[in-house]
N, C-alpha and C positions, 0 to 999 in steps of 0.2 A: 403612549410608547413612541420613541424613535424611530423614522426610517431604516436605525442598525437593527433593531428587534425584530423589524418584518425580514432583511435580510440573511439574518440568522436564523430567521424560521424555515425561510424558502431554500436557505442555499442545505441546510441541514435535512431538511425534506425529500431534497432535490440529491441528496448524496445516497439516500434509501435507492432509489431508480439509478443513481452511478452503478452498486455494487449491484445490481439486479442484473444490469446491464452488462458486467463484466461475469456474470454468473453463465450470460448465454453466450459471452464469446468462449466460455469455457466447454459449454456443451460442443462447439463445432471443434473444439483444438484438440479435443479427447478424445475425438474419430479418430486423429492423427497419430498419436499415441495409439488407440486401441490397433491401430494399422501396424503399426511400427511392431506391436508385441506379437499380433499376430501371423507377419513377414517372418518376424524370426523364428517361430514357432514352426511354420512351415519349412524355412531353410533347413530347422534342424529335424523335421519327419521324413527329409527328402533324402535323409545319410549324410553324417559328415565322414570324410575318411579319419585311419590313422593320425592320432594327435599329434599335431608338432610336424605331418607330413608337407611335402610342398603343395598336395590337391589340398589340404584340410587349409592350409592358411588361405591358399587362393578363392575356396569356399567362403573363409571367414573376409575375406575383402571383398566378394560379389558382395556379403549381406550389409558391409561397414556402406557399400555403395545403394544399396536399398533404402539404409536408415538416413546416409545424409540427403537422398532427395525426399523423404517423407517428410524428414524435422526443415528441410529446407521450405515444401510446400507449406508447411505448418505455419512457420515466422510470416512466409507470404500474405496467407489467410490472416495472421493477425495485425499485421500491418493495415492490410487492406479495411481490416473493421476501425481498426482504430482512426483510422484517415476518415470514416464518414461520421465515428462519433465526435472525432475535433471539430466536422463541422457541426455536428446539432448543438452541439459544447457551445461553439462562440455566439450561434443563436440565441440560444438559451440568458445566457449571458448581457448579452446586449438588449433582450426585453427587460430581463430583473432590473437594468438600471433603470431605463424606461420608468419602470413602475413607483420607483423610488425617487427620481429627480423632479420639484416641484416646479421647474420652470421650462418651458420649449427649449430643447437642446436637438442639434442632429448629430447624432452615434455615429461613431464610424464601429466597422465590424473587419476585422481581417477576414480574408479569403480562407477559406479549409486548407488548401495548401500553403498556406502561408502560418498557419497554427503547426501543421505536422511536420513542415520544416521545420519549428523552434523545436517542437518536443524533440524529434529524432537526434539534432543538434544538439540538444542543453541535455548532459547525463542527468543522469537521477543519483541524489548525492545522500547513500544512506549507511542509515547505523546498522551495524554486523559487528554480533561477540562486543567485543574489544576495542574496537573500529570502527572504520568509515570504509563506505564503496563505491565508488564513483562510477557507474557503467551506465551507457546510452541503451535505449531500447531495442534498435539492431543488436546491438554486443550482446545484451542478457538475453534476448533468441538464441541467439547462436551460441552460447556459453550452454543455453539446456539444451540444445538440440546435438552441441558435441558428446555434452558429460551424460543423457541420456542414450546415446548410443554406446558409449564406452562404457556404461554399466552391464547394457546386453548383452554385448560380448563377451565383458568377465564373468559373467554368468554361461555363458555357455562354454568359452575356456575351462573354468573350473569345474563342473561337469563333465565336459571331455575328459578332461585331465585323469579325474576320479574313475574314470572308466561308466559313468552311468548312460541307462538307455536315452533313447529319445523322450520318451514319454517323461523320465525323472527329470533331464534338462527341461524340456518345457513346464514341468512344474516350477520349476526355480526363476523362469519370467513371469508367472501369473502375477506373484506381489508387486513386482517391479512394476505392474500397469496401473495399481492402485497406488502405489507410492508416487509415482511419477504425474499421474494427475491431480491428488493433493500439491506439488510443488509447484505445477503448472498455474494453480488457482490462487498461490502467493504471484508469483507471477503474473499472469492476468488481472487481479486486482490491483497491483501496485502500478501496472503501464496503465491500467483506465486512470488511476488516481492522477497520473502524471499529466495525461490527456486532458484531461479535464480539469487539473489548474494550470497547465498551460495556454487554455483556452482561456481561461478566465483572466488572466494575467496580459495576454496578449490582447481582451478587448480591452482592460483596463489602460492599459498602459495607450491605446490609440485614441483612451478618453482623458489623458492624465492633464485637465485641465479643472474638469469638477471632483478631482479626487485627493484628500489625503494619505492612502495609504491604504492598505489591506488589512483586516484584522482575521488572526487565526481561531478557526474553531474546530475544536476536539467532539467526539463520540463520548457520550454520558454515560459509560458502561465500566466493566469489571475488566473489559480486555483492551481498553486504552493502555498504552506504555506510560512511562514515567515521562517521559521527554513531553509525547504531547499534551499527557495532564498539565505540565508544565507552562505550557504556554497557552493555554486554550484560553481563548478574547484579548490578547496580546496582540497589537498594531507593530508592523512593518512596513516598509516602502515599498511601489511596487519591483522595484529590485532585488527584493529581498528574497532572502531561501523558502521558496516554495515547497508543498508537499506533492510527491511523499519523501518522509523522512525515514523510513525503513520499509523495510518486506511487509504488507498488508495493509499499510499505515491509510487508516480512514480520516485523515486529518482534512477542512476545507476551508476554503478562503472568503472572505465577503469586503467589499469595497466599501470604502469609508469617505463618504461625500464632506466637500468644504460644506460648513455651515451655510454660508449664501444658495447651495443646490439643496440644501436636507428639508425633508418634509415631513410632518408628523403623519403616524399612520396608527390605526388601532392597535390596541396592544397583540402580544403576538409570545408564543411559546415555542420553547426544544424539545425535544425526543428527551428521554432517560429510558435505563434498566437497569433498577437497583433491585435488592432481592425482593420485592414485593412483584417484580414484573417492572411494565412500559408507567411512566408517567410525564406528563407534562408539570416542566417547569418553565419558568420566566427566563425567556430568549437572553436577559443581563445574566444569568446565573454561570460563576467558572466553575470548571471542574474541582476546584479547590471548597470550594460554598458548596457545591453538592456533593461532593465526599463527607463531609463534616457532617450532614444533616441525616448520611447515613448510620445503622446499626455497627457497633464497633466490631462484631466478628466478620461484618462483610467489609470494612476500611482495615482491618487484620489479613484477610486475604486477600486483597489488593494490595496492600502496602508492605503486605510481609511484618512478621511480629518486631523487629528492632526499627522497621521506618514508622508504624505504626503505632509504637508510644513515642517517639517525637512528635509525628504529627498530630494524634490525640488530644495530648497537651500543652497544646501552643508552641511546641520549642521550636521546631522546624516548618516551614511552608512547603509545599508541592515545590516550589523552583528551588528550591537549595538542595533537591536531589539531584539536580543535574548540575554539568556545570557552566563555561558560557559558552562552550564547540554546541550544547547538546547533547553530551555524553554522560550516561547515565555514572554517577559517582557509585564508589563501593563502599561499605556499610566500613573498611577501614578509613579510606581517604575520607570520606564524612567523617570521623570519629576525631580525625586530624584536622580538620578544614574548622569542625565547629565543637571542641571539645566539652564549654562551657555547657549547649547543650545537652549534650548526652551524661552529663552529673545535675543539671538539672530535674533530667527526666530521672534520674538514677540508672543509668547505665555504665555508670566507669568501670 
């Protein structure tokens, strides 16, 4: 096996401990949150006056001032972890090449702050709905730390309003704590993910003399998206659009050495989870090869019944669901894009 196979093993191994690791930034960020709910919980067992009165708004702006320095300490807190995992990131990084390049080479390593400059700098350019979202990791803090206080408030507005006690307003935040930290954990995994191929990208790019390019690899599983079924073992420059490409998106990157630095290494395997559980296949295998090898009712629920007799029967590949932004096509615009097939498969 290649040098790529050990790569893909380690860097795919090495993404398990990513999302572990953004699992326990999520435990400190959920204090913050659980704070926030229970602040306003308290504001509203202390009396609100009269709805609509001048004491009740000046009430509801003491608490609007509660919530923006909690969500403000929150972003702090998460900055601050992110800034020391950029640095084990470009560590991490700079041995994997190490292990991989057959000849004395001396690495260079960006500094941590020199990693969480790019990240903070370089938005995160993802798909949403319809679209694309271009927001930096400051902004997306501060985008949930607004719209999660302005939910609190509508919630106790609307309670006010209705005339209910304190105790029914505080019922009507309890959900909001559990909602709010499910969102926080899209969140927090999509900034590690960002972390951590900016890391990778930034030593890459301070080694781009033994390098040709990056090649992308996707998660073996049933809750990959189309996009990055799509491109899973696909080579890029290191210029190119890193992940993440969406909200949760477990997509990672592996360096791809000039022939003259590649060394052969034992062979080497990926992660999967198809319905039988976890299995190991061969580090070359795309997501495209291991969907196929799967049961047709589990490539059915992945693919959904009209992509999965395309793809079934040859007519369509994983990449012609999307199109070339990345954007997932609709089972019309397919229908238009590639007509012959869909009366091949007998769809017309």
């Amino acid at each position: 096996m290649s040098n790529e196979g050990y790569l893909t093993d380690a860097a795919t191994r090495h993404q398990v401990h990513v999302q572990r690791y953004a699992g326990g930034t999520l435990k400190k960020l959920a204090k913050f949150i659980n704070k926030a709910i229970s602040t306003a919980k308290a504001r509203v067992a202390d009396g609100l006056s009269l709805y609509g009165s001048k004491r009740y708004e000046r009430q509801i702006q003491a608490l609007q001032g509660d919530l923006a320095t909690i969500y403000g300490d929150m972003k702090g807190q998460a900055i601050l972890d992110l800034t020391e995992f950029g640095g084990y990131e470009a560590e991490f990084n700079r041995t994997l090449l190490g292990k991989v390049v057959k000849t004395v080479v001396q690495f260079n390593t960006p500094v941590p702050s020199q990693i969480v400059a790019a990240a903070l700098a370089d938005p995160m350019d993802l798909e949403v709905g319809k679209g694309r979202q271009r927001i930096s990791i400051a902004g997306a803090l501060d985008e949930f730390g607004t719209k999660k206080s302005a939910e609190i408030i509508s919630q106790i507005r609307v309670g006010s309003a209705l005339g209910e006690t304190s105790d029914q307003i505080a019922r009507r935040l309890t959900p909001l704590g559990v909602k709010q930290k499910d969102q926080a954990a899209a969140l927090v995994n999509t900034m590690t993910n960002h972390i951590a191929s900016t890391a990778r990208v930034e030593v890459l790019k301070d080694n781009d003399d033994i390098l040709k390019g990056m090649r992308r690899i996707a998660t073996l599983d049933s809750r990959t998206t189309l996009f990055c079924m799509s491109i899973d073992q696909t080579i890029i420059p290191l210029d190119g659009p890193k992940p993440p490409y969406h909200w949760r998106c477990r997509t990672t990157l592996v360096p791809v050495l000039k022939d003259e630095y590649a060394r052969d290494i034992p062979g080497s395997t990926r992660p999967s989870v198809g319905p039988d559980g976890v299995e190991q296949v061969s580090s070359n295998t795309s997501y495209g090869e291991w969907l196929s090898r799967q049961p047709a009712s589990f490539q059915r629920d992945v693919l959904g019944p009209a992509r999965y007799e395309l793809f079934s029967k040859g007519e369509l590949p994983i990449d012609r669901f999307v199109d070339d932004n990345g954007k997932t096509i609709t089972l019309e615009q397919l229908k238009q894009r590639e007509p012959m097939a869909f009366e091949r498969a007998g769809m017309s």
